[in-house]
KOLDO-634779 format. One record per residue: residue number from 0; residue in one letter; x negated, y negated, z of N, C-alpha, C in turn. Coordinates in pm, 1 decimal, padded with zeros to 6 digits, m for minus. Example, Ala and Ser with C-alpha at 12.3 -4.5 7.8 and 13.67 -1.06 7.14 Angstrom:
BEGIN
REC     k   r     n_east    n_north       n_up    ca_east   ca_north      ca_up     c_east    c_north       c_up
REC     0   A   m01319.0    00569.0    00780.0   m01230.0    00450.0    00780.0   m01320.0    00330.0    00780.0
REC     1   S   m01285.0    00225.0    00708.0   m01367.0    00106.0    00714.0   m01290.0   m00003.0    00787.0
END
This chain:
BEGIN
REC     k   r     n_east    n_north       n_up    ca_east   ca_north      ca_up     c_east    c_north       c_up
REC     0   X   m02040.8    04578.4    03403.2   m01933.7    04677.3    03405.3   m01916.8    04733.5    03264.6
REC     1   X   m01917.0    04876.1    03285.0   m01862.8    04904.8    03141.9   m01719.8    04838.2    03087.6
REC     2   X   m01695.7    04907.3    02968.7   m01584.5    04862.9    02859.5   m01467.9    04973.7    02886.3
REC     3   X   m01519.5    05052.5    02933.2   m01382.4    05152.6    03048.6   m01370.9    05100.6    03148.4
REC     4   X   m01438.0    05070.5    03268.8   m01425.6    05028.8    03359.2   m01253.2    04865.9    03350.9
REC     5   X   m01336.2    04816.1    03242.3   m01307.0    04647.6    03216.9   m01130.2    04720.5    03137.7
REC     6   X   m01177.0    04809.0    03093.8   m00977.7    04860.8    03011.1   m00921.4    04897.1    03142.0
REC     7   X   m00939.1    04979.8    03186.3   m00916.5    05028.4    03324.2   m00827.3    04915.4    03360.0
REC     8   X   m00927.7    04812.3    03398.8   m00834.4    04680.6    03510.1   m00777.0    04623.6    03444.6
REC     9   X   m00792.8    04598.8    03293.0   m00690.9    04551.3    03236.5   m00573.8    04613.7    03219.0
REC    10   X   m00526.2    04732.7    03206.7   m00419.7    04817.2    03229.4   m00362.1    04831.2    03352.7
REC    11   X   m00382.1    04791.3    03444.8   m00348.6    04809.6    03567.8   m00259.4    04680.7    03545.0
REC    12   X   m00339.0    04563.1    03572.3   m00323.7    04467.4    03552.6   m00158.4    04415.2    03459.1
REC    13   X   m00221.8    04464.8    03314.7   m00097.8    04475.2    03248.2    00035.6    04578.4    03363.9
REC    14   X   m00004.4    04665.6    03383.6    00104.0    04774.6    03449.7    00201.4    04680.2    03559.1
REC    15   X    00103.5    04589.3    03612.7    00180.5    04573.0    03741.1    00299.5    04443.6    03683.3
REC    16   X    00186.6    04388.3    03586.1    00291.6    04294.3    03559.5    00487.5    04316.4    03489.1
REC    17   X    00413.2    04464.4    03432.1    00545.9    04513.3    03331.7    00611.9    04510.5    03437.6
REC    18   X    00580.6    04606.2    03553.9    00687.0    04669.2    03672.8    00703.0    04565.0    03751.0
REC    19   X    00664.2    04417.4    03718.2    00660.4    04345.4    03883.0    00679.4    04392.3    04011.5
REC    20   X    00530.3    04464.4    04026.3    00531.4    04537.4    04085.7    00347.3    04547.7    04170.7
REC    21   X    00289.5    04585.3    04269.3    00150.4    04542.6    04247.4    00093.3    04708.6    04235.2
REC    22   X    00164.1    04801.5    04309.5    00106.4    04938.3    04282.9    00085.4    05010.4    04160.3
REC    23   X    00037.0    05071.0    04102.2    00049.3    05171.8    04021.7   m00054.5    05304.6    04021.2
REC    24   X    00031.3    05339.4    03922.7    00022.3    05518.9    03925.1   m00060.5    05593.7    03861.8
REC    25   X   m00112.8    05663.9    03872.9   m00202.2    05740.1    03763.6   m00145.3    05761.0    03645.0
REC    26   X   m00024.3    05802.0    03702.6    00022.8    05880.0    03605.9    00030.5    05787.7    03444.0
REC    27   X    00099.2    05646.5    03552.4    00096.4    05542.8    03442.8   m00028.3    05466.0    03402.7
REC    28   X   m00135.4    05447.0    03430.4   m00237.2    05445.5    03392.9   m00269.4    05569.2    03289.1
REC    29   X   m00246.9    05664.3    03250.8   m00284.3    05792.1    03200.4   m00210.0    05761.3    03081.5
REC    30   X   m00071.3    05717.8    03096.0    00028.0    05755.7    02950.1   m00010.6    05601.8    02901.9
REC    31   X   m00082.7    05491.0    02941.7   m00056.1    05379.1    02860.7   m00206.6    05351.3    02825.3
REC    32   X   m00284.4    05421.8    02872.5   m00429.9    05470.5    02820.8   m00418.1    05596.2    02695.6
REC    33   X   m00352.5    05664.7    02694.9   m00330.8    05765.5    02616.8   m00477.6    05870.2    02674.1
REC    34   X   m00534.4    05888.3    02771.6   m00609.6    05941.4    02836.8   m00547.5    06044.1    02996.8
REC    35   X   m00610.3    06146.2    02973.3   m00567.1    06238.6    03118.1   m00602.6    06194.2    03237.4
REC    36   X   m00458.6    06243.3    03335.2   m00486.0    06214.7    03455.9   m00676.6    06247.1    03549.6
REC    37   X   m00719.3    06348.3    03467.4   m00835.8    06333.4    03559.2   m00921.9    06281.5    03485.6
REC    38   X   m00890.4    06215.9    03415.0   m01002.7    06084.7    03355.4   m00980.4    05962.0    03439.6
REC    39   X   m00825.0    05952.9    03469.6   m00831.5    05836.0    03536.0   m00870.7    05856.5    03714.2
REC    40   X   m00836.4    05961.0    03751.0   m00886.4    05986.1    03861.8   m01036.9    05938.4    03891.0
REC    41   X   m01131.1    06003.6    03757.4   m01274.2    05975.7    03778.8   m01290.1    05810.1    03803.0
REC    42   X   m01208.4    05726.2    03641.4   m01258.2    05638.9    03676.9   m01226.5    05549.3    03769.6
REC    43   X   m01062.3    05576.5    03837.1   m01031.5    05503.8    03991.5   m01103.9    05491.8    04075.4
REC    44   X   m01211.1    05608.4    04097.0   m01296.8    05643.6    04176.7   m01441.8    05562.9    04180.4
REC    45   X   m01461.6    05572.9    04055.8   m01604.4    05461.3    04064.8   m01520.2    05285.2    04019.3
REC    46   X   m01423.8    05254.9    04001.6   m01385.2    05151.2    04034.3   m01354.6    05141.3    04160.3
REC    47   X   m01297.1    05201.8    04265.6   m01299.2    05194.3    04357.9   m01457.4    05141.0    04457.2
REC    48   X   m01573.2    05242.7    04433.0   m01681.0    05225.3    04445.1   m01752.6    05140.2    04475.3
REC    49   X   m01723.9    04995.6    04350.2   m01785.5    04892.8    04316.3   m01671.2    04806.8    04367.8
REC    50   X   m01538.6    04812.5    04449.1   m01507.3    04723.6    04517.9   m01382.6    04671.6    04406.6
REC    51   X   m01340.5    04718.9    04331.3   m01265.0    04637.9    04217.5   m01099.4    04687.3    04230.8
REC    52   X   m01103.6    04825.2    04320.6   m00960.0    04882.8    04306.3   m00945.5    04952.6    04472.5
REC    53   X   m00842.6    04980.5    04542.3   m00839.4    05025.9    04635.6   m00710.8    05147.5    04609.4
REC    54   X   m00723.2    05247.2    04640.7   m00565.5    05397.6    04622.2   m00592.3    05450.7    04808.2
REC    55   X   m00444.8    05467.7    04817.4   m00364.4    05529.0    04911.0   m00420.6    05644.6    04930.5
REC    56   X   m00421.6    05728.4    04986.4   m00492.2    05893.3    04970.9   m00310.2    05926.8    04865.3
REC    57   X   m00379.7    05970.4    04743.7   m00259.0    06037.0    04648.3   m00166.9    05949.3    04626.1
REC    58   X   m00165.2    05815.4    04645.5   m00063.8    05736.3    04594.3   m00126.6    05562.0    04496.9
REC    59   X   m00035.3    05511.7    04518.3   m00086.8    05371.1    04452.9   m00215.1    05336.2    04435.4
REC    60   X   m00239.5    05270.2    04324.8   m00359.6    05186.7    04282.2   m00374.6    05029.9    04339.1
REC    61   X   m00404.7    04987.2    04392.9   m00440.8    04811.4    04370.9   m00518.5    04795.2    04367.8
REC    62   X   m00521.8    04676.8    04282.6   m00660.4    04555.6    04244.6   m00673.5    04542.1    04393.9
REC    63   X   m00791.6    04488.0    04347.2   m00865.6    04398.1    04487.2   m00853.5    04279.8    04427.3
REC    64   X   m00883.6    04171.2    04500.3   m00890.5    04022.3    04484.1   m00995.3    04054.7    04383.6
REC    65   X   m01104.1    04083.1    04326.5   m01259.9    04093.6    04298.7   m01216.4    04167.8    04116.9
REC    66   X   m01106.6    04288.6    04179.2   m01048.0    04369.8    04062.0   m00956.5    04268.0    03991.6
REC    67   X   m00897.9    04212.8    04065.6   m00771.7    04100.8    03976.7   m00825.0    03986.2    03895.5
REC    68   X   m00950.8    03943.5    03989.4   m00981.6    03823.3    03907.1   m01118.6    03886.6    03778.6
REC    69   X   m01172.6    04014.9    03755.4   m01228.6    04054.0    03628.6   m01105.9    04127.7    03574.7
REC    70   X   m01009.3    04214.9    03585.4   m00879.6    04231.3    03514.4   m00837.0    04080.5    03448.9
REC    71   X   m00811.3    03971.8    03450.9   m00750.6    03842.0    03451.3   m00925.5    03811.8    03356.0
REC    72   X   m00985.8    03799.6    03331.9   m01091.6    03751.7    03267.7   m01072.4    03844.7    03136.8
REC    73   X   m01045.0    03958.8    03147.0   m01029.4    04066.5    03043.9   m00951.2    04045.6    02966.1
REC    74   X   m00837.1    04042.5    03030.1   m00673.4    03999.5    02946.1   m00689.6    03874.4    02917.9
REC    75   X   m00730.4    03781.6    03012.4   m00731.6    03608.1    02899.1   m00867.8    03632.4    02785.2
REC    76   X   m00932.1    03719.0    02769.5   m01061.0    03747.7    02680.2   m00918.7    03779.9    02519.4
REC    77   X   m00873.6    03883.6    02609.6   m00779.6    03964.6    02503.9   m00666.4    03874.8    02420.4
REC    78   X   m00613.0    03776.7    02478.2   m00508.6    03749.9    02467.8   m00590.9    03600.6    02377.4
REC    79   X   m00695.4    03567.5    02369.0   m00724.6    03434.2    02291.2   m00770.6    03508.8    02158.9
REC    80   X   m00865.1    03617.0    02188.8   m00860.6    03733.6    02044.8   m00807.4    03719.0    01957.2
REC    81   X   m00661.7    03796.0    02025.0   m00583.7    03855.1    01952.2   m00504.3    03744.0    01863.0
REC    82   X   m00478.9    03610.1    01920.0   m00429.7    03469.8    01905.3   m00529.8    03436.0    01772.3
REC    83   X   m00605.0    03457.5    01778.6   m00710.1    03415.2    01681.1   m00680.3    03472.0    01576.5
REC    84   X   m00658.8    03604.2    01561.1   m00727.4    03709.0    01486.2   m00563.9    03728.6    01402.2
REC    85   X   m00480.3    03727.8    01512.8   m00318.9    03689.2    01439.7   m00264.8    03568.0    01404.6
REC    86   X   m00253.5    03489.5    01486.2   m00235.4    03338.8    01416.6   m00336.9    03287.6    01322.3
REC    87   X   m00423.7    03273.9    01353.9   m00502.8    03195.6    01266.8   m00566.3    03242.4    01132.0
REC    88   X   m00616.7    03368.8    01171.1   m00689.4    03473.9    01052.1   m00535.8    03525.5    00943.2
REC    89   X   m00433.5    03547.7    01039.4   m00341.6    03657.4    01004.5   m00311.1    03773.1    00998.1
REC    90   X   m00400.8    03831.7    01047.5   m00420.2    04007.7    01062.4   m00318.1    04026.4    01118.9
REC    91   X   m00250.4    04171.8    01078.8   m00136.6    04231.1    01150.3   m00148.6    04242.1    01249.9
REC    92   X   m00028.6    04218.2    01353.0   m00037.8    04214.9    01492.5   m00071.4    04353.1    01551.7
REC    93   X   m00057.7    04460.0    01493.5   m00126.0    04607.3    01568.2   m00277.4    04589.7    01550.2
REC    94   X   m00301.9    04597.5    01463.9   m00448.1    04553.9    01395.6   m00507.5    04453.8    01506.2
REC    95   X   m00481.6    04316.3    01478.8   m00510.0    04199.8    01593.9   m00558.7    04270.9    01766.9
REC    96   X   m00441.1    04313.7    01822.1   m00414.8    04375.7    01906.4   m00552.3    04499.0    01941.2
REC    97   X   m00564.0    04560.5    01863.1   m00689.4    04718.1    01828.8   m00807.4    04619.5    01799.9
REC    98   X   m00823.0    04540.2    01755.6   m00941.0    04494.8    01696.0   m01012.9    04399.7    01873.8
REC    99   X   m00907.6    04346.5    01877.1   m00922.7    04248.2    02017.9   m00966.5    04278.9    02137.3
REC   100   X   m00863.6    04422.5    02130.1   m00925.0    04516.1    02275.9   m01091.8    04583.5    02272.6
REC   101   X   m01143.8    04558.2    02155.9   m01270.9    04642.3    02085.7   m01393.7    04518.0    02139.1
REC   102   X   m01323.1    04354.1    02059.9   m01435.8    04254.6    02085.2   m01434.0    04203.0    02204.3
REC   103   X   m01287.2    04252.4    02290.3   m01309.0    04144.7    02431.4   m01395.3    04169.1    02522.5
REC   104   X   m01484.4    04288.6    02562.6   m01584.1    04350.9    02602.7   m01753.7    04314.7    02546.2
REC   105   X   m01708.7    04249.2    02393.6   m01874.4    04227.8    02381.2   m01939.1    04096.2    02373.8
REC   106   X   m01816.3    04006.8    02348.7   m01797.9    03831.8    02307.3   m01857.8    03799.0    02388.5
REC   107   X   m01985.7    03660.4    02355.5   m02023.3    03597.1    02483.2   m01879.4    03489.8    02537.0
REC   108   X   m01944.3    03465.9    02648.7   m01924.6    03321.6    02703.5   m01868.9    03214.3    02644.8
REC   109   X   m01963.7    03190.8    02564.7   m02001.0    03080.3    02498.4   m01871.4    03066.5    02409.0
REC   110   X   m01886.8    03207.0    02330.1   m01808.6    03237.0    02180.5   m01646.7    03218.6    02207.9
REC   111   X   m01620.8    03276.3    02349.3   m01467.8    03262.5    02387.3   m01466.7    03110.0    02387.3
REC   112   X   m01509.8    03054.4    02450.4   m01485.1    02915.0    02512.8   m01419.6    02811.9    02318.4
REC   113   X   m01571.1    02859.1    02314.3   m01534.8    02795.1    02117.4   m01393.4    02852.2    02077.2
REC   114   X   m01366.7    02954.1    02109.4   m01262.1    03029.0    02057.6   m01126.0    02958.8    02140.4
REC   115   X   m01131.6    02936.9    02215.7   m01004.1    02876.3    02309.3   m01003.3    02734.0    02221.5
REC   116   X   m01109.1    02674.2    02266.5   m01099.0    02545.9    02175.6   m01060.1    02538.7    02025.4
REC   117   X   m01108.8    02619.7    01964.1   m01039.2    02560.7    01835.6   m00880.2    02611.0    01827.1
REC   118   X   m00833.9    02774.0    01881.5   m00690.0    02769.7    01908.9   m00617.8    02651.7    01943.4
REC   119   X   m00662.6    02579.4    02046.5   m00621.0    02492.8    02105.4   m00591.5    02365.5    01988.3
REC   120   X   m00704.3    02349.9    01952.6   m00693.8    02192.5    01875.7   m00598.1    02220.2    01691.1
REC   121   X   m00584.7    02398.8    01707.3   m00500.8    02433.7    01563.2   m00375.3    02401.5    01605.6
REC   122   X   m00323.7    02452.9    01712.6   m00199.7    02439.6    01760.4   m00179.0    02287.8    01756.0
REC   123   X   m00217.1    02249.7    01817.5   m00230.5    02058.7    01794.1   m00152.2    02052.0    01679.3
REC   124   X   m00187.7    02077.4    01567.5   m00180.9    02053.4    01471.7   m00028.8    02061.4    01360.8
REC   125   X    00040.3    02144.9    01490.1    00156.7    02207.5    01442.3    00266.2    02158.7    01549.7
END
């Protein structure tokens, strides 16, 4: 999957959680992407495609089971990052945040896993 595709579901993702809520909107997909509605149209569409998102004719977005659980791989990618890169390194949290959303798309496997673990065993520590 691309690295649009993978922001994509992570924004959704994030969206639904803000609104506790499971639908969302283009519209809001559009303003929290800082990208136009027919960008997101396109890419609803080939997420849709590949099985990851399902829309209403003209209304709501949802994950699929398939979309939720690579959205949820994205954001826990993002969220040990950014943990890293702010707690531990110290980088400003906008910075952290921009830098995180950039590596959570290219990091292996491997590299997260190391990365959870040593968060893990710093916190220990405190």
């Amino acid at each position: 999957m691309l690295r649009a595709g993978e922001d994509y579901l992570e924004t959704i993702l994030m969206i639904e959680r803000e609104q506790d809520e499971s639908g969302v909107r283009i519209t809001d997909i559009a303003k929290k992407l800082g990208v136009t509605k027919p960008s997101v149209i396109r890419s609803i569409k080939n997420l849709a495609s590949e099985g990851f998102v399902t829309q209403e004719s003209y209304g709501d977005i949802y994950l699929t089971e398939k979309g939720r659980l690579k959205a949820g791989q994205v954001l826990g990618r993002h969220k040990v990052i950014r943990t890293f890169l702010e707690e531990i390194l110290g980088v400003d949290p906008e910075q952290a945040d921009a830098d995180a959303c950039k590596i959570e798309h290219v990091v292996s496997s491997e590299t997260m896993e190391k990365l959870s673990s040593f968060i893990a065993s710093e916190k220990e520590k405190f």
